[in-house]
N, CA, C and O atoms as CSV, one atom per row, in Angstrom:
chain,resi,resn,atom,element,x,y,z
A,1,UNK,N,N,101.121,118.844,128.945
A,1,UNK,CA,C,100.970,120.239,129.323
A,1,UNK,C,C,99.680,120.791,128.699
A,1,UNK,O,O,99.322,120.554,127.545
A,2,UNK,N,N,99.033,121.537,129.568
A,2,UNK,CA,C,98.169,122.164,128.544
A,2,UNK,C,C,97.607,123.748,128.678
A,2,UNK,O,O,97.750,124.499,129.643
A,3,UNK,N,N,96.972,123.997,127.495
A,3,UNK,CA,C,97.264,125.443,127.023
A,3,UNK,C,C,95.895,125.934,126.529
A,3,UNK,O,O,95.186,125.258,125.784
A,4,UNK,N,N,95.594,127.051,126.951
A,4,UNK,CA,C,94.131,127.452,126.105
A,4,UNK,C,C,94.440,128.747,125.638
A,4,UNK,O,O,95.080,129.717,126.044
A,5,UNK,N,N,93.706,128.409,124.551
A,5,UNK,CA,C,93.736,129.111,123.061
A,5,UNK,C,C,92.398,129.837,123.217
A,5,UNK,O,O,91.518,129.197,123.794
A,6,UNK,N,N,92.059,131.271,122.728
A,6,UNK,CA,C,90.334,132.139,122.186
A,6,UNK,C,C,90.921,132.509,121.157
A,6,UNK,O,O,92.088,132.395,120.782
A,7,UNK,N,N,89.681,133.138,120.553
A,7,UNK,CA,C,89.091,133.764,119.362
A,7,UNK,C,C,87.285,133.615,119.340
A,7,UNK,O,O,86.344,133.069,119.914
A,8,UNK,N,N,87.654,134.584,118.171
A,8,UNK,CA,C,85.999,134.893,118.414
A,8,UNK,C,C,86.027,134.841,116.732
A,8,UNK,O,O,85.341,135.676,116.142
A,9,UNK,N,N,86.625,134.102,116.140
A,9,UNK,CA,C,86.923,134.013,114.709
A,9,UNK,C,C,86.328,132.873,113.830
A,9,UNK,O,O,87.258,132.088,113.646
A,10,UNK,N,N,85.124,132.384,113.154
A,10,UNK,CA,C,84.757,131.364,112.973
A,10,UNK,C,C,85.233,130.660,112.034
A,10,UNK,O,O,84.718,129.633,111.590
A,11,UNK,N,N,86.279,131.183,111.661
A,11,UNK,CA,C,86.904,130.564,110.352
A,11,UNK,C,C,88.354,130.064,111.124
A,11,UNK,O,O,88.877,129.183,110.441
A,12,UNK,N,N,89.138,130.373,112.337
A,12,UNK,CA,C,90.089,129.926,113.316
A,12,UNK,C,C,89.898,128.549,113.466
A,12,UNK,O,O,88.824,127.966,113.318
A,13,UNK,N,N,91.407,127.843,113.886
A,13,UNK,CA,C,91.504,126.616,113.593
A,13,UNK,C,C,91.102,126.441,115.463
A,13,UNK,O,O,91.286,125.280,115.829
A,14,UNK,N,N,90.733,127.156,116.321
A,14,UNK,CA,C,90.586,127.230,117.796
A,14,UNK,C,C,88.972,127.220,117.371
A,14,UNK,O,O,88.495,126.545,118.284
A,15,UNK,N,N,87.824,127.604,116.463
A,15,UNK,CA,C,86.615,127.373,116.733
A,15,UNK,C,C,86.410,126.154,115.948
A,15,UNK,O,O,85.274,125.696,116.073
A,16,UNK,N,N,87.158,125.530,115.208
A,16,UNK,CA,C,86.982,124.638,114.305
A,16,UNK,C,C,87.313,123.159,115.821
A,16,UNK,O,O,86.436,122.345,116.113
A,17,UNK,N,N,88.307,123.182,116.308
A,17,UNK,CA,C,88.347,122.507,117.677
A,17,UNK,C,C,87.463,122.423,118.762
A,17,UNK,O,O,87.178,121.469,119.486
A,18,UNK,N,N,87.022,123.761,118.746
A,18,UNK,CA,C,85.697,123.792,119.133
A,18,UNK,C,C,84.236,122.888,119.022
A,18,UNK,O,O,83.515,122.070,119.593
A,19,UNK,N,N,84.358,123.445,118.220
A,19,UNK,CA,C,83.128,122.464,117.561
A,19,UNK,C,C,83.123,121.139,117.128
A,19,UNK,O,O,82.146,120.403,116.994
A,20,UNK,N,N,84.415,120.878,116.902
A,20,UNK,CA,C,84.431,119.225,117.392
A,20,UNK,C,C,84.362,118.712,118.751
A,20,UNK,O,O,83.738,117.659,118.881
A,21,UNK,N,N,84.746,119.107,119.533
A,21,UNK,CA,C,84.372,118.530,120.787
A,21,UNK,C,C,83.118,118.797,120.993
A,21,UNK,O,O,82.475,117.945,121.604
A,22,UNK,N,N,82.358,120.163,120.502
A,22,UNK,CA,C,80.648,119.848,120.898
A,22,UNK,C,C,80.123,119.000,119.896
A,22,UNK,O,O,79.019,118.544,120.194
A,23,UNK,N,N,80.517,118.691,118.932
A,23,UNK,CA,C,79.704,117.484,118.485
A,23,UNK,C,C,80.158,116.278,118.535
A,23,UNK,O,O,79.791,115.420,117.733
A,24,UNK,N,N,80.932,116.079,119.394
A,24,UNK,CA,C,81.150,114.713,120.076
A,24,UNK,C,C,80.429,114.670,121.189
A,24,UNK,O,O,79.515,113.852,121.297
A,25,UNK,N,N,80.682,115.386,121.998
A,25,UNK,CA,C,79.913,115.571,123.351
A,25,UNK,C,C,78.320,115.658,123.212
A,25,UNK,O,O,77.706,114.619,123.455
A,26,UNK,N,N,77.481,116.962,122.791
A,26,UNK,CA,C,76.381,117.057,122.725
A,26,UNK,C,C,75.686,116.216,121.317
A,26,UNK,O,O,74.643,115.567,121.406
A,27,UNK,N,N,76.362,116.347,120.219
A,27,UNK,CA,C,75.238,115.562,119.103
A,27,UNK,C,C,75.598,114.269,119.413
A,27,UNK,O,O,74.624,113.523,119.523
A,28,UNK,N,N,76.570,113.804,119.573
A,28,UNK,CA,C,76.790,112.133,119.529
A,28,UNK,C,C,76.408,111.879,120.914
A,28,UNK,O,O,75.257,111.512,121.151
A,29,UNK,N,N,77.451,112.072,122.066
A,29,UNK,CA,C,76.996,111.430,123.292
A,29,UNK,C,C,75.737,111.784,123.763
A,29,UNK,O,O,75.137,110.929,124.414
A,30,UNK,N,N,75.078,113.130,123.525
A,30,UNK,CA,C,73.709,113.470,124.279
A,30,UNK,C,C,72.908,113.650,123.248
A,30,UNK,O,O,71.871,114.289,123.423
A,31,UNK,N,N,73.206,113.161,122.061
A,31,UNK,CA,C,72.002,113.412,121.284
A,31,UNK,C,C,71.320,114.512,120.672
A,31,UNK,O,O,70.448,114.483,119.803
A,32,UNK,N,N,71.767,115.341,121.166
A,32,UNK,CA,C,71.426,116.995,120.623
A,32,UNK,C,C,71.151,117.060,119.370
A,32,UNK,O,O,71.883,116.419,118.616
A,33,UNK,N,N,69.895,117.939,118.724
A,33,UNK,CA,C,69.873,117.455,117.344
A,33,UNK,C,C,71.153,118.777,117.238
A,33,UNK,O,O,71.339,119.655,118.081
A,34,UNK,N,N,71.921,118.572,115.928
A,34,UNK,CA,C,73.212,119.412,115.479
A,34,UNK,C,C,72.405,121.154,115.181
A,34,UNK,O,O,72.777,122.259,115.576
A,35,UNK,N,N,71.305,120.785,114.404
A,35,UNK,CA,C,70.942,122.633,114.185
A,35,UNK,C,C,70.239,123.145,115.779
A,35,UNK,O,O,69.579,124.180,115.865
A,36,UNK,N,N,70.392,122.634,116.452
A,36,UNK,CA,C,70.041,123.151,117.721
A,36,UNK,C,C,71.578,123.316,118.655
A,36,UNK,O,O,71.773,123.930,119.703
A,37,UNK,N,N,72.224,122.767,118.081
A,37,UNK,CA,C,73.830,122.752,118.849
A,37,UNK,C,C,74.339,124.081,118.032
A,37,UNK,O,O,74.677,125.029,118.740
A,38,UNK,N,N,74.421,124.229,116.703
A,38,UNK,CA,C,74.998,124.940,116.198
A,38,UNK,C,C,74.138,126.188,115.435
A,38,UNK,O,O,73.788,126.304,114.261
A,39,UNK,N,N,73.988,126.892,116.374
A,39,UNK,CA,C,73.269,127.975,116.384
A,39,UNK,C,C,73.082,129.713,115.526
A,39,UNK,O,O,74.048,130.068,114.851
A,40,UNK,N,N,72.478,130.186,115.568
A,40,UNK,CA,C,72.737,131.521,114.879
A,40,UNK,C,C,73.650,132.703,115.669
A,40,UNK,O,O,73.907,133.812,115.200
A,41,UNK,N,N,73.967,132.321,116.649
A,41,UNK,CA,C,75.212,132.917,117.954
A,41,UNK,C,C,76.282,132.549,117.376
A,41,UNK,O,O,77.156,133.194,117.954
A,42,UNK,N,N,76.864,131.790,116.440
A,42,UNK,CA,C,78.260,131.282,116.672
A,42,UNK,C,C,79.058,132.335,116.270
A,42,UNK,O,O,80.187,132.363,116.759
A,43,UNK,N,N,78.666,133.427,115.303
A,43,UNK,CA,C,79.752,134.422,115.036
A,43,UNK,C,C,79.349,136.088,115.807
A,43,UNK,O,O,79.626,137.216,115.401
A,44,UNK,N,N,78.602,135.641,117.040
A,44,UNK,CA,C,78.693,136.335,118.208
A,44,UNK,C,C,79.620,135.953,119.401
A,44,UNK,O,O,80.064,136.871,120.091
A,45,UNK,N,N,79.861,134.989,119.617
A,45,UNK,CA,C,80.966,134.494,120.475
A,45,UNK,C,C,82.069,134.699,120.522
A,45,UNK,O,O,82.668,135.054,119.507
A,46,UNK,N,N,82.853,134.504,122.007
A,46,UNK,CA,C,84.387,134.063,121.701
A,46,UNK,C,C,84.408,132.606,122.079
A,46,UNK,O,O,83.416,132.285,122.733
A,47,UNK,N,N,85.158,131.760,121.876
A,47,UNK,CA,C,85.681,130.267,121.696
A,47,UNK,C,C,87.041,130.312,122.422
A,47,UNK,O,O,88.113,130.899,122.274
A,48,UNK,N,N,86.347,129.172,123.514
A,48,UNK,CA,C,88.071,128.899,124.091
A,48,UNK,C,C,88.213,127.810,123.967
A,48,UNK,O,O,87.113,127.260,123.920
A,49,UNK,N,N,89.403,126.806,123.837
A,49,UNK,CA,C,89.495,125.767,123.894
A,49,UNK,C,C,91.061,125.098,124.452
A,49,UNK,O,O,92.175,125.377,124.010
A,50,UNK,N,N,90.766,124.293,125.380
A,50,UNK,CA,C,91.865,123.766,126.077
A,50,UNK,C,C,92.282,122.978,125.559
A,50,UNK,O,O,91.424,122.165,125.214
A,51,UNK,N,N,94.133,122.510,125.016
A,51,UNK,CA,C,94.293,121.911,124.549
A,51,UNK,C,C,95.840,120.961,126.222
A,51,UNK,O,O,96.666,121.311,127.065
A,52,UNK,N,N,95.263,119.855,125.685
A,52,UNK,CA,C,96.281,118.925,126.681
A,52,UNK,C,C,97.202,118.125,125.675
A,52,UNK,O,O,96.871,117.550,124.638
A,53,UNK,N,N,98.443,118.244,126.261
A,53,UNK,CA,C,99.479,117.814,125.131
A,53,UNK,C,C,98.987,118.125,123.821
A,53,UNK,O,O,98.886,117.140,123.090
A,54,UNK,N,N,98.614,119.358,123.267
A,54,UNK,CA,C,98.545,120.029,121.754
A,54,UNK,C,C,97.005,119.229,121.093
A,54,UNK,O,O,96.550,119.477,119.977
A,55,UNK,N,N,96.553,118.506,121.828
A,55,UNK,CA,C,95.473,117.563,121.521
A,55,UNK,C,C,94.138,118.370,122.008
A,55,UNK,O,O,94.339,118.703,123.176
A,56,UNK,N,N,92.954,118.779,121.603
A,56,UNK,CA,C,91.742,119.637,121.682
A,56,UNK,C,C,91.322,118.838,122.688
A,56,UNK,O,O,91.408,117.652,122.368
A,57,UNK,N,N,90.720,119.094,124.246
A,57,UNK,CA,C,90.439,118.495,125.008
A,57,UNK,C,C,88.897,119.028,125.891
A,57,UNK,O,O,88.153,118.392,126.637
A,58,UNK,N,N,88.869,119.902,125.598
A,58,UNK,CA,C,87.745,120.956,126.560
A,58,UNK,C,C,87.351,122.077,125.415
A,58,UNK,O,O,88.054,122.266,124.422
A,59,UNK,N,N,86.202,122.753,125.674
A,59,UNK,CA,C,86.022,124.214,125.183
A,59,UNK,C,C,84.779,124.120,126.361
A,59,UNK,O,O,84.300,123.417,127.251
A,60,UNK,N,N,84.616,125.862,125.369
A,60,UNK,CA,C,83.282,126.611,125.975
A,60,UNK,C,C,83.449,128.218,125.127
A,60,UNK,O,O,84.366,128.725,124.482
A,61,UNK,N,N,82.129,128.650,125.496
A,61,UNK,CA,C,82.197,129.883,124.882
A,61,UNK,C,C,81.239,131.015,125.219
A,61,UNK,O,O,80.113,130.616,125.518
A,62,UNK,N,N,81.395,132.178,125.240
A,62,UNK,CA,C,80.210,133.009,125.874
A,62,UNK,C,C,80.482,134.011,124.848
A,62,UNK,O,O,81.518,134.267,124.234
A,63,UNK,N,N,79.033,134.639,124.794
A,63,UNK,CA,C,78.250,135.918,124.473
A,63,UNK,C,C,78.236,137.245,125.444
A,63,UNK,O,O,77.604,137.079,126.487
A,64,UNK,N,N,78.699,138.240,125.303
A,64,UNK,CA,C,78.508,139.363,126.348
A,64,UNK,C,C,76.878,139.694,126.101
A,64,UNK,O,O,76.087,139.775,125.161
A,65,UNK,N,N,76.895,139.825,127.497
A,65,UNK,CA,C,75.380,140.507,127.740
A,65,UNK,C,C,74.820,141.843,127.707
A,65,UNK,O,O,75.649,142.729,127.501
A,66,UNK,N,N,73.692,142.181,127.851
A,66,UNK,CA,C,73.224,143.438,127.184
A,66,UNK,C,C,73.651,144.681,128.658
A,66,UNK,O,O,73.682,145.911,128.619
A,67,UNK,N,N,73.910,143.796,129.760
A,67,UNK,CA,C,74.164,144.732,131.001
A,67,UNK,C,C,75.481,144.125,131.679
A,67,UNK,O,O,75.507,143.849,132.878
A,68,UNK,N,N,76.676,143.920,130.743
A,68,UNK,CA,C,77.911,143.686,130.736
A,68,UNK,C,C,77.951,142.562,131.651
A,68,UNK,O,O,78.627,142.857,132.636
A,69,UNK,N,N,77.570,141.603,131.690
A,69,UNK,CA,C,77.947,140.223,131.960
A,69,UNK,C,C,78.533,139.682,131.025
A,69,UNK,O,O,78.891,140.466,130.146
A,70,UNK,N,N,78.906,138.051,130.788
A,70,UNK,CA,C,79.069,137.347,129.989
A,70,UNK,C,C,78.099,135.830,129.991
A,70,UNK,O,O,78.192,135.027,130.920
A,71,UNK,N,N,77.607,135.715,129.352
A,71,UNK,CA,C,76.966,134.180,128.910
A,71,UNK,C,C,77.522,133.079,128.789
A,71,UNK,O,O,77.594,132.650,127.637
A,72,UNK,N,N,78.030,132.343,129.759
A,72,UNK,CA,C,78.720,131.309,129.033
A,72,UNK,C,C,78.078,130.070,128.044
A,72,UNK,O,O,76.872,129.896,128.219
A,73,UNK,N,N,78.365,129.680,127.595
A,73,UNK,CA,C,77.390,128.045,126.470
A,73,UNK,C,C,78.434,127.249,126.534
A,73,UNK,O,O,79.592,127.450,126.899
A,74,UNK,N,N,77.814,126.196,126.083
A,74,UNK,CA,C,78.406,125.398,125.804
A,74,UNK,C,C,79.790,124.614,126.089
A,74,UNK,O,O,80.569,124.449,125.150
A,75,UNK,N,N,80.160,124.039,127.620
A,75,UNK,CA,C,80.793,123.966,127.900
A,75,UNK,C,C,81.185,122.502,128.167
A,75,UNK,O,O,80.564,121.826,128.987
A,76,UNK,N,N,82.491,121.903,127.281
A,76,UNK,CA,C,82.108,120.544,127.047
A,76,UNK,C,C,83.474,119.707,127.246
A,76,UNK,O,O,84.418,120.214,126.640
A,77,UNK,N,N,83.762,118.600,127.924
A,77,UNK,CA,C,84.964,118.163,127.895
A,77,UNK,C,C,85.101,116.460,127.515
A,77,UNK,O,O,84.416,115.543,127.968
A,78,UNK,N,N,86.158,116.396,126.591
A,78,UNK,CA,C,86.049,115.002,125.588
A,78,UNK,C,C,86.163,114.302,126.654
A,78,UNK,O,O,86.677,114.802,127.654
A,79,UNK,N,N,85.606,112.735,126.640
A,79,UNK,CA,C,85.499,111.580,127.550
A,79,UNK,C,C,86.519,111.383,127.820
A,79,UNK,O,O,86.901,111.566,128.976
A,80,UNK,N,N,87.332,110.938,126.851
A,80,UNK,CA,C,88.928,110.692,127.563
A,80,UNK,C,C,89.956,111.565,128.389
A,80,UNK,O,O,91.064,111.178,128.761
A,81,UNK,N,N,89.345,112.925,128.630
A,81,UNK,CA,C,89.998,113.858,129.130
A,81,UNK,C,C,89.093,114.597,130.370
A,81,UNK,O,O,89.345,115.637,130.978
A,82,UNK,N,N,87.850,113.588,130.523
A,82,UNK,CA,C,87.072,113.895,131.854
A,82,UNK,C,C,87.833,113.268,133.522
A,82,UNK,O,O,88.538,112.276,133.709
A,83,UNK,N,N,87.303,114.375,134.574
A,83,UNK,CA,C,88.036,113.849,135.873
A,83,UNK,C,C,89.257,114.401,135.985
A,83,UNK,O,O,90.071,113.965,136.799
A,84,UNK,N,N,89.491,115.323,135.257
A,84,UNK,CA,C,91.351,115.843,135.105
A,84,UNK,C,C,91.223,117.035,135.751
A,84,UNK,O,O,92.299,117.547,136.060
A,85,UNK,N,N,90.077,117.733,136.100
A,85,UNK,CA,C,89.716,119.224,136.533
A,85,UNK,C,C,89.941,119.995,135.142
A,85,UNK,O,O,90.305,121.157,135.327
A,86,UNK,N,N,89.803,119.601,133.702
A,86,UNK,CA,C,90.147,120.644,132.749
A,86,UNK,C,C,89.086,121.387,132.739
A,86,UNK,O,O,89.384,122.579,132.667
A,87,UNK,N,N,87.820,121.156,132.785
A,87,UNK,CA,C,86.285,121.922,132.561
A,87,UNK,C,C,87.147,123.231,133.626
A,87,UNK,O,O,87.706,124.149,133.025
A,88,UNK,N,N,87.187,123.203,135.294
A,88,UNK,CA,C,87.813,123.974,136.315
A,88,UNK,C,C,88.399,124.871,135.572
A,88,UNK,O,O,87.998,125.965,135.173
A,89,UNK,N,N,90.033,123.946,135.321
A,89,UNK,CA,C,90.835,125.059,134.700
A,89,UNK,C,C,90.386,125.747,133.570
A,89,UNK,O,O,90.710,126.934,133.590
A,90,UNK,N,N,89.783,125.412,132.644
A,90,UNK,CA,C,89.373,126.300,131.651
A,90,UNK,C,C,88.178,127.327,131.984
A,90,UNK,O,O,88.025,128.380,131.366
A,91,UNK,N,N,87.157,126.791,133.279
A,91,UNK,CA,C,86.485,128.227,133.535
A,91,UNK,C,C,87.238,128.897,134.170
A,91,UNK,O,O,86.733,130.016,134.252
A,92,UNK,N,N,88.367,128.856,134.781
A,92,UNK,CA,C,88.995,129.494,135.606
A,92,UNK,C,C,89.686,130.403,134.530
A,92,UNK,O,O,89.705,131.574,134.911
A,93,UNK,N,N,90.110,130.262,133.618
A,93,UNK,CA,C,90.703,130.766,132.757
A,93,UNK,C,C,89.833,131.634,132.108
A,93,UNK,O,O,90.332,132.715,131.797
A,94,UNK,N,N,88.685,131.457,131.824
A,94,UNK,CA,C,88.016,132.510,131.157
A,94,UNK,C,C,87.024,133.713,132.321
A,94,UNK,O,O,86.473,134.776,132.033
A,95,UNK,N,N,87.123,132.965,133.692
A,95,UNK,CA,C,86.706,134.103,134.652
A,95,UNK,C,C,87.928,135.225,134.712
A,95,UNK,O,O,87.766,136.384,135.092
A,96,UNK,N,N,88.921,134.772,134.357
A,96,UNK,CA,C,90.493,135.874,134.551
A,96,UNK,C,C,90.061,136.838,133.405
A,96,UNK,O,O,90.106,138.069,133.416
A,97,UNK,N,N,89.573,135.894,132.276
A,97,UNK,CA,C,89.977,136.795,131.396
A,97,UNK,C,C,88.335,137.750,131.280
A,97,UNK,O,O,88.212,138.864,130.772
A,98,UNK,N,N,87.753,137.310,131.612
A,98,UNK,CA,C,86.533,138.201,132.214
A,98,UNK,C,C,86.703,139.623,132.867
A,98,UNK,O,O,86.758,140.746,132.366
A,99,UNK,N,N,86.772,139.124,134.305
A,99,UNK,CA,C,87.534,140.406,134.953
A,99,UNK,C,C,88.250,141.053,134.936
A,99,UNK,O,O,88.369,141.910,135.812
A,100,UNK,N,N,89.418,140.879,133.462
A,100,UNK,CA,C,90.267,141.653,133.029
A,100,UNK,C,C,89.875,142.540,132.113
A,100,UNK,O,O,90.611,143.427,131.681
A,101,UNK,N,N,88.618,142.343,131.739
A,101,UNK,CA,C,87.907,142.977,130.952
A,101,UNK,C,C,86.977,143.905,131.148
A,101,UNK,O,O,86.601,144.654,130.246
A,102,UNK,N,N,86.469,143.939,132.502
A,102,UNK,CA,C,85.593,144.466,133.401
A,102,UNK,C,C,84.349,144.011,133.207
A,102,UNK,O,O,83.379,144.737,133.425
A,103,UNK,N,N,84.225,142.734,132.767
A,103,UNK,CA,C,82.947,142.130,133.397
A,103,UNK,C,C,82.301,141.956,134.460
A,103,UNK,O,O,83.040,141.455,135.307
A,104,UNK,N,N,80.673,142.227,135.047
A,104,UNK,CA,C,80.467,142.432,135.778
A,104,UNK,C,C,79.908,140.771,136.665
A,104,UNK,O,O,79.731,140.621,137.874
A,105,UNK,N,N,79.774,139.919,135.758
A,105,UNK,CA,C,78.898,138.396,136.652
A,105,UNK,C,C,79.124,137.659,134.909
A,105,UNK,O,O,79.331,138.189,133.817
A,106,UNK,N,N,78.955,136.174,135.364
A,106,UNK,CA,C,78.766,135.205,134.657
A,106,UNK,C,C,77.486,134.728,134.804
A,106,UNK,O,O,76.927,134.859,135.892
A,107,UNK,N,N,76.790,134.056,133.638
A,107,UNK,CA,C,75.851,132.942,133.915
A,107,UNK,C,C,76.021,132.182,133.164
A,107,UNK,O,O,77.002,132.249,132.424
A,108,UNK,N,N,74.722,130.745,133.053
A,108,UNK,CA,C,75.217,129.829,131.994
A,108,UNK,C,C,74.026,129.146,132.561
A,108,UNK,O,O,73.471,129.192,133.659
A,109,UNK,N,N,73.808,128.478,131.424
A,109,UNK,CA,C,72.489,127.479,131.761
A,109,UNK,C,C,73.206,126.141,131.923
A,109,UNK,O,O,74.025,125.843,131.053
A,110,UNK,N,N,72.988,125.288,132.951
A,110,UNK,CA,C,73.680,124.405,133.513
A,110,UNK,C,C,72.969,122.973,133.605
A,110,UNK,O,O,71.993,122.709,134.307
A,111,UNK,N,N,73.614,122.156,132.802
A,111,UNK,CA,C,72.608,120.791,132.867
A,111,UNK,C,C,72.212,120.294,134.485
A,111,UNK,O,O,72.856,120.882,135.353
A,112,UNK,N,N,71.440,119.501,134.850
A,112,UNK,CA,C,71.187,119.662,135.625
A,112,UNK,C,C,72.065,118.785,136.860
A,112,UNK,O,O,72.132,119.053,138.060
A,113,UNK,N,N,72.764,117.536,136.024
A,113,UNK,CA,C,73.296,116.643,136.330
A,113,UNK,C,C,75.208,117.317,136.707
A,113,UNK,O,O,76.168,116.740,137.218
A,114,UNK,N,N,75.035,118.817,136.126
A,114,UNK,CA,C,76.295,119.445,136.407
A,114,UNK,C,C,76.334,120.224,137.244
A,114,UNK,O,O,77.447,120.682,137.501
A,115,UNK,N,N,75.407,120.610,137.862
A,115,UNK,CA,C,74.696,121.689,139.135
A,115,UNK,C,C,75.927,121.798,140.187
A,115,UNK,O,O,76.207,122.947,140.530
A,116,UNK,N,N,76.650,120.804,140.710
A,116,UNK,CA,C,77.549,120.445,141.762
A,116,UNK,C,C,78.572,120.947,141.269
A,116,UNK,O,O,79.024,122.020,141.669
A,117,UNK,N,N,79.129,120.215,140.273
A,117,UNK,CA,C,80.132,121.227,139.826
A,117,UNK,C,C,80.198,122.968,139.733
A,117,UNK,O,O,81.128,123.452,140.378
A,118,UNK,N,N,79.618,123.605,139.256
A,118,UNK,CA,C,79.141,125.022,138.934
A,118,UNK,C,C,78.747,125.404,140.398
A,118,UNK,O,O,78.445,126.586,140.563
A,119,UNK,N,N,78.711,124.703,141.317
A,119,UNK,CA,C,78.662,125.477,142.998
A,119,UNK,C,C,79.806,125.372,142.738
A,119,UNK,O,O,80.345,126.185,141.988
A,120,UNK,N,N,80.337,124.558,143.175
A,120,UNK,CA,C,82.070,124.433,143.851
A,120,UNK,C,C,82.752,125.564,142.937
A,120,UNK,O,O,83.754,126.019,143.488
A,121,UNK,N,N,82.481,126.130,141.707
A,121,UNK,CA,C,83.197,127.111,141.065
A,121,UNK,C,C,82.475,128.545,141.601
A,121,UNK,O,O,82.931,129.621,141.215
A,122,UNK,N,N,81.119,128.474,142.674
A,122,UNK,CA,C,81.317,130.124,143.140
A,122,UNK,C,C,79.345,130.699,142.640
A,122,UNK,O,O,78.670,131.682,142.947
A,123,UNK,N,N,78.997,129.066,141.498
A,123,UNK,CA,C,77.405,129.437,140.838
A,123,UNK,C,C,76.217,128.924,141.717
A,123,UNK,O,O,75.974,127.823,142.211
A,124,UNK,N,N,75.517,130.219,141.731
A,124,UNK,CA,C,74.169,129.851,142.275
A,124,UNK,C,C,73.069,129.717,141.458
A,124,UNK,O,O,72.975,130.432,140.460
A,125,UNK,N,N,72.216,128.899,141.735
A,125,UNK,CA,C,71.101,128.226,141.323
A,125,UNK,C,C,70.319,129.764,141.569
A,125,UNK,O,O,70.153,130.302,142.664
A,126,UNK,N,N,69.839,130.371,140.047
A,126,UNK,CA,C,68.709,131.175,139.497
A,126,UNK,C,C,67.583,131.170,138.711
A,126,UNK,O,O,67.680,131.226,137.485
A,127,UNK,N,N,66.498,131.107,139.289
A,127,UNK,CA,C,65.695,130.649,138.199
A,127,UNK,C,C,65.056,129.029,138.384
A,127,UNK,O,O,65.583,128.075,138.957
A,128,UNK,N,N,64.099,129.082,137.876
A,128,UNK,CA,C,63.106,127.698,138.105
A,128,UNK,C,C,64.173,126.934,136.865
A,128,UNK,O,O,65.055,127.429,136.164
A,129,UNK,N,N,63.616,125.458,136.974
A,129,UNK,CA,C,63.994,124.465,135.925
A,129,UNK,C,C,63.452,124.733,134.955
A,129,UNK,O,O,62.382,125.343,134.973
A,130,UNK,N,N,64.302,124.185,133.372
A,130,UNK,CA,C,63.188,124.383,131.859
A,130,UNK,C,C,63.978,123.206,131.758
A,130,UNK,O,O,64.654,122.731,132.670
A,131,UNK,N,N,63.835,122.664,130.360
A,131,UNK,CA,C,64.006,121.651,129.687
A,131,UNK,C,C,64.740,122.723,128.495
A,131,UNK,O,O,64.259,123.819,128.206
A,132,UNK,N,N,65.724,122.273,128.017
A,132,UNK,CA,C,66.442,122.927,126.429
A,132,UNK,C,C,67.183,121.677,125.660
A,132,UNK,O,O,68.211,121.309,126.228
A,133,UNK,N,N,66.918,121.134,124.751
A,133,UNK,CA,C,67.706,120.058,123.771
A,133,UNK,C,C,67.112,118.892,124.544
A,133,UNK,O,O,67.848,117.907,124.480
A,134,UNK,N,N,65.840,118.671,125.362
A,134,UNK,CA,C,65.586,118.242,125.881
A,134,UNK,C,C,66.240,117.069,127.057
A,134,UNK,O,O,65.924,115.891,127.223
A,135,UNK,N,N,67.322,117.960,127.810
A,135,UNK,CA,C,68.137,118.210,129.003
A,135,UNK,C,C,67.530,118.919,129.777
A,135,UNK,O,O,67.257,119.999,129.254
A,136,UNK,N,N,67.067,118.786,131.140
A,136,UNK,CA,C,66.772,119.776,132.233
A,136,UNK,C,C,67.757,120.603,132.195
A,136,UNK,O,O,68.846,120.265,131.730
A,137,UNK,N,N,67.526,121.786,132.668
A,137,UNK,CA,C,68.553,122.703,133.238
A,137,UNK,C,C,68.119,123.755,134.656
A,137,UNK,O,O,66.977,123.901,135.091
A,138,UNK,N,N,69.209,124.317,135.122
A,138,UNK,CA,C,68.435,125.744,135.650
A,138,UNK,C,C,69.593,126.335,135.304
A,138,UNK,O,O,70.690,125.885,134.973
A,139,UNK,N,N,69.100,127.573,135.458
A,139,UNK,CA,C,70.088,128.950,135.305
A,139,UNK,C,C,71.279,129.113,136.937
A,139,UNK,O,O,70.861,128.848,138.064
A,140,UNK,N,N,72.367,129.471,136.719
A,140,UNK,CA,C,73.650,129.707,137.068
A,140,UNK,C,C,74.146,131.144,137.049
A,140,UNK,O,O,74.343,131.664,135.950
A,141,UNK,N,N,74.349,131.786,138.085
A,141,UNK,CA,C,75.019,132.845,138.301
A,141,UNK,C,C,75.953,133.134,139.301
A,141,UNK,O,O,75.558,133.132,140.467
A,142,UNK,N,N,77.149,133.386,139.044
A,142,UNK,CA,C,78.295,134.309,140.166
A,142,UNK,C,C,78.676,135.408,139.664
A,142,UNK,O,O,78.650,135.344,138.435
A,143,UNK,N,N,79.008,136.358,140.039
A,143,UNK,CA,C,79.581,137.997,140.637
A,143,UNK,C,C,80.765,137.972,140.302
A,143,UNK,O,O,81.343,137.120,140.976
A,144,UNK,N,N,81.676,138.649,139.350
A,144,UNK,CA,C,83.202,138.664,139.286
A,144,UNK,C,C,83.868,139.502,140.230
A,144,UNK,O,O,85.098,139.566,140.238
């Protein structure tokens, strides 16, 4: 079964889960150097993290924006728990809890190799390509 947990608490045992799955995912599997993963944002955020059978399986996390959007980052799902649709369900879960909030749009900078995914959830391609952690990306936006 599984269940997702927020906070925006950096001392919570939900950002501490957090951040293990991004440094499995981005410092180990992609190499990311860690002070570029773990940023001066982290106690601006909220932290969600999906847990499957009580086991930390997915997160992500966003920043509200200066013209009431939300930012999403960092959005990462452990190898053994890829192909399940959890990345889905967990943005799906935090677009609810978005619009319950009266957020007005999402974005997120989107690797580039994840582009397909982030359509099928509703995101359009904004913005030219950059390079960040030296990953291509482009920018991602949908409308709540």
């Amino acid at each position: 079964m599984d269940k997702i947990k927020y906070s925006d608490d950096i001392n919570s045992d939900i950002y501490k889960d957090s951040l293990n799955i991004r440094e499995t995912v981005f410092v180990k599997e992609q190499h990311v150097d860690k002070n570029i993963e773990i940023d001066n944002d982290e106690a601006k955020c909220t932290y969600f993290t999906l847990y499957s059978n009580d086991k930390p399986a997915a997160t992500a996390r966003f920043q509200v924006t200066d013209d009431n959007g939300i930012h999403i980052q960092r959005v990462a799902v452990l190898k053994e728990f890829r192909h399940q649709r959890l990345g889905s369900k967990l943005l799906d879960f935090i677009f609810k809890f978005a619009k319950e909030k009266h957020f007005d749009y999402v974005i997120l900078g989107a690797q580039d190799h994840a582009q397909k995914f982030y359509q099928q959830l509703g995101f359009k391609v904004v913005g030219d390509q950059y390079r960040e952690a030296g990953i291509l990306h482009h920018d991602m936006k949908m409308s709540l």
